[in-house]
Backbone as XML, in Angstrom:
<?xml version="1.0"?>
<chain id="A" units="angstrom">
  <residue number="1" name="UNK">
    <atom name="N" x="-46.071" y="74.905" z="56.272"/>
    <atom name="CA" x="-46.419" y="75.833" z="55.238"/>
    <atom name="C" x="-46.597" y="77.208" z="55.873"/>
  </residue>
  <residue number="2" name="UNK">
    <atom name="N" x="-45.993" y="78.314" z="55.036"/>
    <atom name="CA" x="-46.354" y="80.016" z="55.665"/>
    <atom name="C" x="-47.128" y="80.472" z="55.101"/>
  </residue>
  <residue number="3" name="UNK">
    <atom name="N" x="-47.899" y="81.168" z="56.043"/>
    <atom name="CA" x="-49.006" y="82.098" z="55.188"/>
    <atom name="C" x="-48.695" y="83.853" z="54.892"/>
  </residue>
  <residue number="4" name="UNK">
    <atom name="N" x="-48.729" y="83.992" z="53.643"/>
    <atom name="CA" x="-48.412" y="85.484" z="54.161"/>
    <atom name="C" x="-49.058" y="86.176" z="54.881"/>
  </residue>
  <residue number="5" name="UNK">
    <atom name="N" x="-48.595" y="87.282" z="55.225"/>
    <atom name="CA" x="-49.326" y="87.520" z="56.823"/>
    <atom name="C" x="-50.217" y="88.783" z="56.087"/>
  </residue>
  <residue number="6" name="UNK">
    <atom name="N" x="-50.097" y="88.457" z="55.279"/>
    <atom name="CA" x="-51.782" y="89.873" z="54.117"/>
    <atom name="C" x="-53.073" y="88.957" z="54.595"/>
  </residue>
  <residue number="7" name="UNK">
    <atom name="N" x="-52.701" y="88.001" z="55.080"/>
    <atom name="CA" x="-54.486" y="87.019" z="55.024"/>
    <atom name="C" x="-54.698" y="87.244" z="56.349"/>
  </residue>
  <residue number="8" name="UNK">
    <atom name="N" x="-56.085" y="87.325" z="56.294"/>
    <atom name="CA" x="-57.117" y="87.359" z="57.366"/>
    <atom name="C" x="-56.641" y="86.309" z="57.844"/>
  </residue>
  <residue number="9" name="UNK">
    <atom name="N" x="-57.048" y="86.484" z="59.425"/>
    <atom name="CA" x="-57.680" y="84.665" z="60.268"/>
    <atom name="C" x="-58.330" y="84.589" z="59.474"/>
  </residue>
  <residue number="10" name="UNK">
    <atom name="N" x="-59.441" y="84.740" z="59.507"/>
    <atom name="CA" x="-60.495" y="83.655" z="58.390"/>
    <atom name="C" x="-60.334" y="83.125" z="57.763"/>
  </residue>
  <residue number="11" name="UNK">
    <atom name="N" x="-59.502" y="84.003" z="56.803"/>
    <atom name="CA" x="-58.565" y="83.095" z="55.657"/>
    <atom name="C" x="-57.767" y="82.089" z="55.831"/>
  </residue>
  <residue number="12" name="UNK">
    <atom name="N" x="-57.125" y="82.147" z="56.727"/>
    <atom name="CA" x="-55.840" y="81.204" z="57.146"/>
    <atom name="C" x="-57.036" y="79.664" z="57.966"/>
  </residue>
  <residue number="13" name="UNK">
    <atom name="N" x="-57.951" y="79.847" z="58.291"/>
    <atom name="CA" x="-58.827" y="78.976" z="59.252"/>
    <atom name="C" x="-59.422" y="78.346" z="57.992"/>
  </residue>
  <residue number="14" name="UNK">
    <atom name="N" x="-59.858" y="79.015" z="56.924"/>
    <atom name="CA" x="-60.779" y="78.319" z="56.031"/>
    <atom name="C" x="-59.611" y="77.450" z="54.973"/>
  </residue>
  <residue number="15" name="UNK">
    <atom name="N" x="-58.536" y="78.215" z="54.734"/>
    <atom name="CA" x="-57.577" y="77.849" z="54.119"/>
    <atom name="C" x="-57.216" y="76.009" z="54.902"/>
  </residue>
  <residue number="16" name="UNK">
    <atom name="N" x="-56.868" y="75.906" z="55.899"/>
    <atom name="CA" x="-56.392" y="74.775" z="57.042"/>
    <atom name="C" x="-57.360" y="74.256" z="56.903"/>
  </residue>
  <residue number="17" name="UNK">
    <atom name="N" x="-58.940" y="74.326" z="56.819"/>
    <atom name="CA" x="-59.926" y="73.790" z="56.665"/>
    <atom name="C" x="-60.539" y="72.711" z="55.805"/>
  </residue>
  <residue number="18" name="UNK">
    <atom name="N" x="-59.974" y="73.056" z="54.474"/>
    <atom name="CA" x="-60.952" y="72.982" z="53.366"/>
    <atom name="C" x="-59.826" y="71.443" z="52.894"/>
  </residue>
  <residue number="19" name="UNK">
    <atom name="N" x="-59.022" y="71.172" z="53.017"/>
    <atom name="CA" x="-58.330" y="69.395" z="52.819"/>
    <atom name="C" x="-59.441" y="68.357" z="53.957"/>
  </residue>
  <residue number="20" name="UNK">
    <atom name="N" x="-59.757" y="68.729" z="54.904"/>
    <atom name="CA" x="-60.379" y="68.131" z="56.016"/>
    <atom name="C" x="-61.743" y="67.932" z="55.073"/>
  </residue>
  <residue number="21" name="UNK">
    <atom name="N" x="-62.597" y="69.059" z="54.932"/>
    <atom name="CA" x="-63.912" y="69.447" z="54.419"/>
    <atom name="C" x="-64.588" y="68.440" z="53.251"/>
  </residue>
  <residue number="22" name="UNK">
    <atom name="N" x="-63.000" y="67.982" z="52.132"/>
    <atom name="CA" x="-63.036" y="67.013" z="50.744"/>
    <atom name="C" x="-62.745" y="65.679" z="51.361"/>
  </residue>
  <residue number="23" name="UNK">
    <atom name="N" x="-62.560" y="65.565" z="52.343"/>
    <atom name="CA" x="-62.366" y="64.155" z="52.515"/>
    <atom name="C" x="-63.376" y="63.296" z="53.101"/>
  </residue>
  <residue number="24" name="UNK">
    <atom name="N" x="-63.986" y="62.355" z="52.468"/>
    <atom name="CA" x="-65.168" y="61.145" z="52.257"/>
    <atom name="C" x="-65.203" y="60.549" z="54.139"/>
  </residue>
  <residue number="25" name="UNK">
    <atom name="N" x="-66.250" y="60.834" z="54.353"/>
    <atom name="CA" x="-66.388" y="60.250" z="56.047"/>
    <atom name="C" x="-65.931" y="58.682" z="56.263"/>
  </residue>
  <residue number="26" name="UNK">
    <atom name="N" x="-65.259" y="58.265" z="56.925"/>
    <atom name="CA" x="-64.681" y="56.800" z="57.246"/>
    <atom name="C" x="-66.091" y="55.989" z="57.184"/>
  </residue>
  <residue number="27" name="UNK">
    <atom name="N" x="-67.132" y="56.565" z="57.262"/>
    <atom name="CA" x="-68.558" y="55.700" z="56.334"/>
    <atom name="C" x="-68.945" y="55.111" z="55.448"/>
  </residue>
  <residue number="28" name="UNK">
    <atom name="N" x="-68.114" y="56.395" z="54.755"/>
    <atom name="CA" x="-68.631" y="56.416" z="53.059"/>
    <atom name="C" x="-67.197" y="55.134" z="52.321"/>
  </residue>
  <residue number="29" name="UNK">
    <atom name="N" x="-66.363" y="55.458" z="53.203"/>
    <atom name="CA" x="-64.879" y="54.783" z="52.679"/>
    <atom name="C" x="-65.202" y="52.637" z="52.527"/>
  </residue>
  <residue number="30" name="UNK">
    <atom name="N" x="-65.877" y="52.794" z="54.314"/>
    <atom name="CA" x="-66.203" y="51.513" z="54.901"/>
    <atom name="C" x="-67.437" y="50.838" z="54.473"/>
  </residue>
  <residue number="31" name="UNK">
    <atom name="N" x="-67.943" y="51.044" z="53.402"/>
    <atom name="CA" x="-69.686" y="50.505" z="53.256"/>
    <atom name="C" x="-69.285" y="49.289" z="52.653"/>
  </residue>
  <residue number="32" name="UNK">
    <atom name="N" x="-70.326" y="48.585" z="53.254"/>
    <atom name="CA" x="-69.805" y="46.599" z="52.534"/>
    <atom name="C" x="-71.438" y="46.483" z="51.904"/>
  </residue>
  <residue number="33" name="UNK">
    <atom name="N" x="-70.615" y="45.583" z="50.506"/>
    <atom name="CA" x="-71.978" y="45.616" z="49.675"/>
    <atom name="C" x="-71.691" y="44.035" z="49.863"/>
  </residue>
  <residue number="34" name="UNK">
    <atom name="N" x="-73.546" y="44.067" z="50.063"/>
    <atom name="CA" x="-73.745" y="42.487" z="50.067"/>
    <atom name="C" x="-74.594" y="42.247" z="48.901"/>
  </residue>
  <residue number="35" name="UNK">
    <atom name="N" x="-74.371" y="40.702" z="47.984"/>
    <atom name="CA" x="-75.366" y="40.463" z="47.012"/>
    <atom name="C" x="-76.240" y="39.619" z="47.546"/>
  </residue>
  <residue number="36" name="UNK">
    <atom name="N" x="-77.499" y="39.630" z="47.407"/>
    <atom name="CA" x="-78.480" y="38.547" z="47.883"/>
    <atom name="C" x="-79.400" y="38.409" z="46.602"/>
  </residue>
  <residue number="37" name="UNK">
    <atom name="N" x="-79.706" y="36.502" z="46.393"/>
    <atom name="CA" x="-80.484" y="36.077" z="45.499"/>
    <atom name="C" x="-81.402" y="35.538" z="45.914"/>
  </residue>
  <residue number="38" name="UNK">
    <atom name="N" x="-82.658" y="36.319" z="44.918"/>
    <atom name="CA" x="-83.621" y="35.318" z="45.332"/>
    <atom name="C" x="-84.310" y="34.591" z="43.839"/>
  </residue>
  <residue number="39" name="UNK">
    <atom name="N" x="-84.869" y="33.561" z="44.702"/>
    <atom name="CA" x="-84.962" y="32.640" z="43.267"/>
    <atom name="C" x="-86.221" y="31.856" z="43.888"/>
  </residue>
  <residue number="40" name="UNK">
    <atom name="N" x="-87.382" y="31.500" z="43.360"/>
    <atom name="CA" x="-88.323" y="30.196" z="44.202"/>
    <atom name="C" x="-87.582" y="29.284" z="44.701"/>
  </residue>
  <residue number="41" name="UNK">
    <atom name="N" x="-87.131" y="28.879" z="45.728"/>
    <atom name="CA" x="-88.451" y="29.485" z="46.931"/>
    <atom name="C" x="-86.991" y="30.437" z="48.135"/>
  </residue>
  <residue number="42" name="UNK">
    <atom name="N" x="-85.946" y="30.630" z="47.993"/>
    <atom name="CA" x="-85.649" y="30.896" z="48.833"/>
    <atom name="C" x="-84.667" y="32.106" z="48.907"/>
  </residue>
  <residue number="43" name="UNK">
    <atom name="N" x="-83.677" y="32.639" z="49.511"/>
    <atom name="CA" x="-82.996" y="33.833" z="49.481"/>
    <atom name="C" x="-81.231" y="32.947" z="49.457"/>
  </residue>
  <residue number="44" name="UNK">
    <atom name="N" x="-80.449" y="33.401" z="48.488"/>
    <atom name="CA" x="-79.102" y="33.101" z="49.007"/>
    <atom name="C" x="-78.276" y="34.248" z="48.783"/>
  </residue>
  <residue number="45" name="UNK">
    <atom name="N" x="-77.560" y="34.054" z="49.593"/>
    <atom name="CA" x="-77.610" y="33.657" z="51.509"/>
    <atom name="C" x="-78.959" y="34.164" z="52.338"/>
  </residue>
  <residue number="46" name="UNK">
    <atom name="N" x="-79.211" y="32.870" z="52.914"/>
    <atom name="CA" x="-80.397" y="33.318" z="53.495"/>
    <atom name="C" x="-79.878" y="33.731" z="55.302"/>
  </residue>
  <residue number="47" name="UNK">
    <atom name="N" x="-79.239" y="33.940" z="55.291"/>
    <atom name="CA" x="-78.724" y="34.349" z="56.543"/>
    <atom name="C" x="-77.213" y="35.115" z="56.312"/>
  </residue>
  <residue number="48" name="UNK">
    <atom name="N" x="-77.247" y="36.355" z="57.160"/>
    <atom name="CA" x="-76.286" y="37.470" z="56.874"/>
    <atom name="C" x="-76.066" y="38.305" z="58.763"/>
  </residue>
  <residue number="49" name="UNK">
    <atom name="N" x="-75.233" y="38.466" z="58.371"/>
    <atom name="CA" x="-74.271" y="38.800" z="59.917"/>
    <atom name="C" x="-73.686" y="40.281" z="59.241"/>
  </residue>
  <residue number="50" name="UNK">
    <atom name="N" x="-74.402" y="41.337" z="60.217"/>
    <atom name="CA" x="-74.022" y="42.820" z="60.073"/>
    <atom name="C" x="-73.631" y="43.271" z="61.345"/>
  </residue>
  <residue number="51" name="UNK">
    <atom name="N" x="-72.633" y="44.835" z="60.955"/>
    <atom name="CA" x="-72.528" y="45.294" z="62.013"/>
    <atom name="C" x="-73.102" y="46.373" z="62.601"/>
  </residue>
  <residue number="52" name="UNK">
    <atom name="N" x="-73.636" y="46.302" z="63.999"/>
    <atom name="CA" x="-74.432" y="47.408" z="63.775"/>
    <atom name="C" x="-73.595" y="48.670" z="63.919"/>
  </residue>
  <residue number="53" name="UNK">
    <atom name="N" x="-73.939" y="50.119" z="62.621"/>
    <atom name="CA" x="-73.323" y="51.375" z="62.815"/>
    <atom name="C" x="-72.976" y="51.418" z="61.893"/>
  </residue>
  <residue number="54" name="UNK">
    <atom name="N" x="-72.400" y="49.623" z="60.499"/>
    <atom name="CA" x="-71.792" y="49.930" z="59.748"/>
    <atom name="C" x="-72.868" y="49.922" z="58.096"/>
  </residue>
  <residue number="55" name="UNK">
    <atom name="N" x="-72.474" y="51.225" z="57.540"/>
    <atom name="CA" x="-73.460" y="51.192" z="56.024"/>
    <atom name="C" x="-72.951" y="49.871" z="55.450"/>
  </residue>
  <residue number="56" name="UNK">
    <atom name="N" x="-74.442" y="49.717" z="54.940"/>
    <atom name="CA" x="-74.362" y="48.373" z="53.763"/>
    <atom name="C" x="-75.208" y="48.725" z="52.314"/>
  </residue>
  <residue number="57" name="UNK">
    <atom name="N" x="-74.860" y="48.418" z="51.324"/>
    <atom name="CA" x="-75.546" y="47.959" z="50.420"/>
    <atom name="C" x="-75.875" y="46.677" z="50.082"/>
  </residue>
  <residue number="58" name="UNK">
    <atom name="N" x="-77.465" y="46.792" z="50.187"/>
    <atom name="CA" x="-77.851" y="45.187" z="49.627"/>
    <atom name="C" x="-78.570" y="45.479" z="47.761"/>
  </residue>
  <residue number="59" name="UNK">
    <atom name="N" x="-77.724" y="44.398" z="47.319"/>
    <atom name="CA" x="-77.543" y="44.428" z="45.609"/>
    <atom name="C" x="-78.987" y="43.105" z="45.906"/>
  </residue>
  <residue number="60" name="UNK">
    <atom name="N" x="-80.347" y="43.326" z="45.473"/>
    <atom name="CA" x="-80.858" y="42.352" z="45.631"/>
    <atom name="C" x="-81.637" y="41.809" z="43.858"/>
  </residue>
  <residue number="61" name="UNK">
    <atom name="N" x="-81.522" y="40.495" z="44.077"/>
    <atom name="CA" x="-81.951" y="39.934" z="42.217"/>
    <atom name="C" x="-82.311" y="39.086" z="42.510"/>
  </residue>
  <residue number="62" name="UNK">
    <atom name="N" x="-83.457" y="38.740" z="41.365"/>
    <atom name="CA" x="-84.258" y="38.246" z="41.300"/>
    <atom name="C" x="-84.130" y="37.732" z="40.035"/>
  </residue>
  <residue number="63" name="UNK">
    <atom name="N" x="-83.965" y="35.914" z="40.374"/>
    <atom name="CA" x="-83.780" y="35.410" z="39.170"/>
    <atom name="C" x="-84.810" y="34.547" z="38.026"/>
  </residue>
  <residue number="64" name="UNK">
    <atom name="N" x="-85.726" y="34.635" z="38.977"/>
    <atom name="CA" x="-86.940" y="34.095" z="38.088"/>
    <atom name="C" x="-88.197" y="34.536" z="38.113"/>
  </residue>
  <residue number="65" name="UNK">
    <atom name="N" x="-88.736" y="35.239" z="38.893"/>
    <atom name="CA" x="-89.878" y="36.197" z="39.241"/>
    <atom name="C" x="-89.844" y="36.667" z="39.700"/>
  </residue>
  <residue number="66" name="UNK">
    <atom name="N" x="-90.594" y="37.747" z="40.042"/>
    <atom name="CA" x="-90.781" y="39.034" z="40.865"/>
    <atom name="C" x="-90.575" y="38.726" z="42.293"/>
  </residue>
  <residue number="67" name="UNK">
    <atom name="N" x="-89.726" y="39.267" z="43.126"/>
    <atom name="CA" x="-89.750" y="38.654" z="44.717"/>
    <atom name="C" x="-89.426" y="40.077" z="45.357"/>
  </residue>
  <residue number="68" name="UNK">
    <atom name="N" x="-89.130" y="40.251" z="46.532"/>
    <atom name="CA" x="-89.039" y="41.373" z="47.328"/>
    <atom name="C" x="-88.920" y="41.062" z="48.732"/>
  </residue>
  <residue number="69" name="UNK">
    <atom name="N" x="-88.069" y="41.503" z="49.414"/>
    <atom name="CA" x="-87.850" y="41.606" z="50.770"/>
    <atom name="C" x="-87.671" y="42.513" z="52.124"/>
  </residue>
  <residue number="70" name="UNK">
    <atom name="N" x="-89.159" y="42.324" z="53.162"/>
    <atom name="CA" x="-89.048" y="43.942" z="54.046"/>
    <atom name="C" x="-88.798" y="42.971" z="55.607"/>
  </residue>
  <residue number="71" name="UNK">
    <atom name="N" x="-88.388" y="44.218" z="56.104"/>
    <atom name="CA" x="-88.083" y="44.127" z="57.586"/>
    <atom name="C" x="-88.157" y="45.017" z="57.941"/>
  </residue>
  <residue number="72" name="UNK">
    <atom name="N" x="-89.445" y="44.843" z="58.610"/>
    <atom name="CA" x="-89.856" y="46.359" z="59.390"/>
    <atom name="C" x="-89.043" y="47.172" z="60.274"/>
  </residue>
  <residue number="73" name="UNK">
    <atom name="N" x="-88.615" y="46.146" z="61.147"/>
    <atom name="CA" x="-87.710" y="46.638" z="62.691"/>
    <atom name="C" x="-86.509" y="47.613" z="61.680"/>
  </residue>
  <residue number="74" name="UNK">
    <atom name="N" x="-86.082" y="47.042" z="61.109"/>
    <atom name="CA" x="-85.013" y="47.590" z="60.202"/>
    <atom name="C" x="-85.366" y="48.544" z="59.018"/>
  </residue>
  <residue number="75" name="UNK">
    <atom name="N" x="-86.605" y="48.625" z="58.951"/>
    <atom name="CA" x="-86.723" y="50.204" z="57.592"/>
    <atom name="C" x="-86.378" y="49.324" z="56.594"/>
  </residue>
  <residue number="76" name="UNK">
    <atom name="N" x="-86.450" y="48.337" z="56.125"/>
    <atom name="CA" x="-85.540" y="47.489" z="55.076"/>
    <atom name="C" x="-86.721" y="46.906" z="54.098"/>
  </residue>
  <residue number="77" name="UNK">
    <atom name="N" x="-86.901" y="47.525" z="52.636"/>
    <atom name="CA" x="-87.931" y="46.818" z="51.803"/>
    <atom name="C" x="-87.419" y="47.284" z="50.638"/>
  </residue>
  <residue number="78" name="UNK">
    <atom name="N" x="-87.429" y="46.055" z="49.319"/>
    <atom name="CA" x="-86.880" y="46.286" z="48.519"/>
    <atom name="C" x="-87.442" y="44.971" z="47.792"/>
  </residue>
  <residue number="79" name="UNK">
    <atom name="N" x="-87.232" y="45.524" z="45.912"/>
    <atom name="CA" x="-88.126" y="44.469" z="45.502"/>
    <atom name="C" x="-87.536" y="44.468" z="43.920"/>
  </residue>
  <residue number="80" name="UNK">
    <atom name="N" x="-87.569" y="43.573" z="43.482"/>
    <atom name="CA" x="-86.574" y="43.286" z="42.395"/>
    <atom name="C" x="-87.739" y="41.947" z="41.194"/>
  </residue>
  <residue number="81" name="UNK">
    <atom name="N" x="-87.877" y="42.990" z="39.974"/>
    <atom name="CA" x="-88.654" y="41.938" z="38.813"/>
    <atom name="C" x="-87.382" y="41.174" z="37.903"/>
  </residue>
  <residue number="82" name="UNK">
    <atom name="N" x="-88.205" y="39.961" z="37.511"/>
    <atom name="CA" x="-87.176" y="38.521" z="36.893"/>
    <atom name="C" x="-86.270" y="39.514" z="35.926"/>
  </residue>
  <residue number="83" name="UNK">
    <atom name="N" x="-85.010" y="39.081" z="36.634"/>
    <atom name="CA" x="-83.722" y="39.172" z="36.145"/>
    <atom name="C" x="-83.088" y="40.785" z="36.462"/>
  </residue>
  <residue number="84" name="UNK">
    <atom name="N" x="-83.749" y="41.387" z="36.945"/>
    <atom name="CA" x="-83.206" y="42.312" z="37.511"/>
    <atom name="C" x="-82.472" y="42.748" z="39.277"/>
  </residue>
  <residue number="85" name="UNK">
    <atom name="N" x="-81.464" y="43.444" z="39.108"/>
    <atom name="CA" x="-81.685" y="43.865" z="40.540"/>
    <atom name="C" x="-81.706" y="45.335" z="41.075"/>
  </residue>
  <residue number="86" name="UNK">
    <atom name="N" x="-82.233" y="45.261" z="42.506"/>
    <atom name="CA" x="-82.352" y="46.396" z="42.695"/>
    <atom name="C" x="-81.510" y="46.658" z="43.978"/>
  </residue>
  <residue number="87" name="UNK">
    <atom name="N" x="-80.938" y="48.065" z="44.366"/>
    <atom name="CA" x="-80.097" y="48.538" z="45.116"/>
    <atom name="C" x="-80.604" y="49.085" z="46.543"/>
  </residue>
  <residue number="88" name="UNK">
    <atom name="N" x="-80.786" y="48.651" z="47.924"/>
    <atom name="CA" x="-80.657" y="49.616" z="48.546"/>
    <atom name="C" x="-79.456" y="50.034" z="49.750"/>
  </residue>
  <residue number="89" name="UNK">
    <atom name="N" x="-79.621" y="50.944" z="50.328"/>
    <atom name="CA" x="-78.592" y="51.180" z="51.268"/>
    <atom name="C" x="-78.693" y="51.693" z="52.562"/>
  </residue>
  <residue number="90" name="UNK">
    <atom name="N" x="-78.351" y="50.827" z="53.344"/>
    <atom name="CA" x="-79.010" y="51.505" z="54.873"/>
    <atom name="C" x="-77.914" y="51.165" z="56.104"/>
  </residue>
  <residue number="91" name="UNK">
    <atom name="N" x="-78.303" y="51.634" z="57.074"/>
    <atom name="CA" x="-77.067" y="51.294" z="58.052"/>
    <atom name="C" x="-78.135" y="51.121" z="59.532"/>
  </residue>
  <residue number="92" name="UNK">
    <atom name="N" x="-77.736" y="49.438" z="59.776"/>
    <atom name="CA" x="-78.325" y="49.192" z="60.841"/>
    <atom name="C" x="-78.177" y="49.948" z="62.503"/>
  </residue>
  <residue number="93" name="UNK">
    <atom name="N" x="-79.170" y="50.395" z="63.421"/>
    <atom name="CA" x="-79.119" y="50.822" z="63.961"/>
    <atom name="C" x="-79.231" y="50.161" z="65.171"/>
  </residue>
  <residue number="94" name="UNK">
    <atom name="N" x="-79.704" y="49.009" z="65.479"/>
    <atom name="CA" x="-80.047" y="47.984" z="66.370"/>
    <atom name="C" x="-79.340" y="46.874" z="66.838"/>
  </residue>
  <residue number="95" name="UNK">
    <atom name="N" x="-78.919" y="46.063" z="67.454"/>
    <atom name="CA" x="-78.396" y="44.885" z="67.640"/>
    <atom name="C" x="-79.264" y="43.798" z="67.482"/>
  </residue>
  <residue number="96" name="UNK">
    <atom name="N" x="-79.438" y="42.741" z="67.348"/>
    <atom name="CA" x="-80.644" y="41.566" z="66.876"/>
    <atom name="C" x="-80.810" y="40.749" z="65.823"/>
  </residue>
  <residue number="97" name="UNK">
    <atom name="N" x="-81.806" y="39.613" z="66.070"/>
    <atom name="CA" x="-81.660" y="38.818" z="64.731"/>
    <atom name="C" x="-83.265" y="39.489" z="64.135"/>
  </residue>
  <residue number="98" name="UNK">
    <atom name="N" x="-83.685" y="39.749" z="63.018"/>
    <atom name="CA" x="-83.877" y="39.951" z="62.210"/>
    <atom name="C" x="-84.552" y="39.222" z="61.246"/>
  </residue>
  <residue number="99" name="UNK">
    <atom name="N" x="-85.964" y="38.569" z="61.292"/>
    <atom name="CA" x="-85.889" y="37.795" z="59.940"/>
    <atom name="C" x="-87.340" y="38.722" z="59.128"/>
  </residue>
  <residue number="100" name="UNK">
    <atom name="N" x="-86.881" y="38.755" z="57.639"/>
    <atom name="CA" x="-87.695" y="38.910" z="56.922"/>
    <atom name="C" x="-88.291" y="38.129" z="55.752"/>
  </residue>
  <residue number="101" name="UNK">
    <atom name="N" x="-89.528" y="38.400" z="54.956"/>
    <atom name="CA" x="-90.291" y="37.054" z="54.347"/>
    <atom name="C" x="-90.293" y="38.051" z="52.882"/>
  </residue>
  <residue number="102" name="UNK">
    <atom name="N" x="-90.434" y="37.108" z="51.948"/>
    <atom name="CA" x="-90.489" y="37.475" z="50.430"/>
    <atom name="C" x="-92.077" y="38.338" z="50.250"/>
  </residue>
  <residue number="103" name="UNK">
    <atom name="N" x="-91.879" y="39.360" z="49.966"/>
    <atom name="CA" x="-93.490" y="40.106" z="49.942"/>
    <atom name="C" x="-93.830" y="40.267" z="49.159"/>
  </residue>
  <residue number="104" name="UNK">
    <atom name="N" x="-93.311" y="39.488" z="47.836"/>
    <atom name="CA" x="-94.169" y="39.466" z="46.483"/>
    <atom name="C" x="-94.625" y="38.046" z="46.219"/>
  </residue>
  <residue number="105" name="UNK">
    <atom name="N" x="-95.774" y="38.068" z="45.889"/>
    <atom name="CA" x="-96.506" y="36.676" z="45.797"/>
    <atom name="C" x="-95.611" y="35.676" z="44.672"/>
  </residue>
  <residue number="106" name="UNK">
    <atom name="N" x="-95.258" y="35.022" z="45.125"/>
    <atom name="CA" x="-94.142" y="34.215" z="43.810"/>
    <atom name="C" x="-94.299" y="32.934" z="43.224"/>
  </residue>
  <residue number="107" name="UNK">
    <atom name="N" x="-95.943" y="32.065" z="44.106"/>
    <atom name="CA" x="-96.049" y="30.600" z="43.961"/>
    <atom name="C" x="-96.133" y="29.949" z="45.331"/>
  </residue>
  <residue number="108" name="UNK">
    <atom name="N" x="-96.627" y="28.512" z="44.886"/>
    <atom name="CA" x="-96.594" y="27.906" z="46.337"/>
    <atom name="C" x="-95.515" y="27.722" z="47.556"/>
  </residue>
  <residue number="109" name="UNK">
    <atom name="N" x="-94.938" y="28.298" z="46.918"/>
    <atom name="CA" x="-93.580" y="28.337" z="48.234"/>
    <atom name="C" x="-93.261" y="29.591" z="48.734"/>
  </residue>
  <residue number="110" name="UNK">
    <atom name="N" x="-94.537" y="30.096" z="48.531"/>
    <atom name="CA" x="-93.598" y="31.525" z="48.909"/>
    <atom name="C" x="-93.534" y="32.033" z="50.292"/>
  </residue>
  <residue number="111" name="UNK">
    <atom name="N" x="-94.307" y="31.120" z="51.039"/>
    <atom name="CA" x="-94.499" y="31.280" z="52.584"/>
    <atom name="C" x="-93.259" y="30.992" z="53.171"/>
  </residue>
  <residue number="112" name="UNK">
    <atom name="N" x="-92.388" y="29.755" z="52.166"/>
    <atom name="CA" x="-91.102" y="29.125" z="53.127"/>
    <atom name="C" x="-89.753" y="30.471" z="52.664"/>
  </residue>
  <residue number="113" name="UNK">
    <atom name="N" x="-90.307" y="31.687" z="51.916"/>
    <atom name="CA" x="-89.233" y="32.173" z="51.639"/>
    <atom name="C" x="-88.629" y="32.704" z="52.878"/>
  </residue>
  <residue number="114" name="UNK">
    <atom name="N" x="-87.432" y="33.227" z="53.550"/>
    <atom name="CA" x="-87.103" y="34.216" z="54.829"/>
    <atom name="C" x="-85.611" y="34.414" z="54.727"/>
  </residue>
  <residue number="115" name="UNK">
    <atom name="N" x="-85.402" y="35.723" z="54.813"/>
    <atom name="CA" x="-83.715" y="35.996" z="54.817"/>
    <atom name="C" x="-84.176" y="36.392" z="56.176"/>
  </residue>
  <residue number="116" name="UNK">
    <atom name="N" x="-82.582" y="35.958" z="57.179"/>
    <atom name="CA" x="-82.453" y="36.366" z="58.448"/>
    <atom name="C" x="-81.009" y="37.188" z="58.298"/>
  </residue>
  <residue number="117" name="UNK">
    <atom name="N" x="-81.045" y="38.696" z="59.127"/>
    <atom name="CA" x="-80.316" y="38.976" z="59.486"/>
    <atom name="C" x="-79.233" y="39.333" z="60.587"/>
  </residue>
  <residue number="118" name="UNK">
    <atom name="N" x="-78.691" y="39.222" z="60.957"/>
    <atom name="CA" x="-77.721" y="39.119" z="62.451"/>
    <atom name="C" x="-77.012" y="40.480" z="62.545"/>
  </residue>
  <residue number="119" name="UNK">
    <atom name="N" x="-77.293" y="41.450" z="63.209"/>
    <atom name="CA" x="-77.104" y="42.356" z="63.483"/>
    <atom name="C" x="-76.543" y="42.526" z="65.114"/>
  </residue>
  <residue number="120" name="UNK">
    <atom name="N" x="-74.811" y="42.554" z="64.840"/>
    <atom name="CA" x="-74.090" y="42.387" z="66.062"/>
    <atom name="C" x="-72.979" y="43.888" z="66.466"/>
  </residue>
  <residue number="121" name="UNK">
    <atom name="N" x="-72.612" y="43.449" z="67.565"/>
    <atom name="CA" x="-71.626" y="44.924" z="67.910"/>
    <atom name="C" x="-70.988" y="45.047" z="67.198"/>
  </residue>
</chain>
């Protein structure tokens, strides 16, 4: 492509620029959404394999009472009332396994609740 030669550099630099500038970071392109259920007493899938560096969304629902799930090491807490779900989105920074416990009181099982996550290269 020619530029007429009436334009500034600047112009011609911001001009070459600005296709680069609109285009969505190979982040935003690559994010993997995971669904996770929880239901008394447990999480499905209760075990999940991430990569670390890569964004995720976790779609989390709750199908019969109020439940919720944090992991400290990971910044990761999120909490979802019967029949709803709720969204969050984060991108692991760590390598490691990961387990977290249901932090809304849900009944006598709620001690055996735990999603583990696997957070690999």
């Amino acid at each position: 492509m020619k530029l007429k030669s009436t334009l500034s550099a600047g112009c011609m630099f911001l001009i070459a620029c600005v296709p680069v500038l609109c285009r969505p970071s190979p982040a935003e392109v690559q994010r993997r959404t995971v669904a996770i259920t929880a239901k008394r007493f447990g999480f499905e899938p209760a075990e999940i394999t991430l990569k670390k560096g890569e964004p995720v969304q976790l779609e989390f629902t709750s199908l019969d009472v109020s439940h919720g799930v944090r992991i400290r090491e990971l910044g990761l807490d999120v909490k979802a009332r019967k029949g709803q779900t709720s969204q969050v989105e984060f991108t692991p920074e760590q390598t490691g396994t990961f387990v977290g416990r249901c932090d809304v009181f849900c009944g006598s099982g709620h001690g055996s609740m735990k999603l583990t996550l696997h957070v690999v290269q």
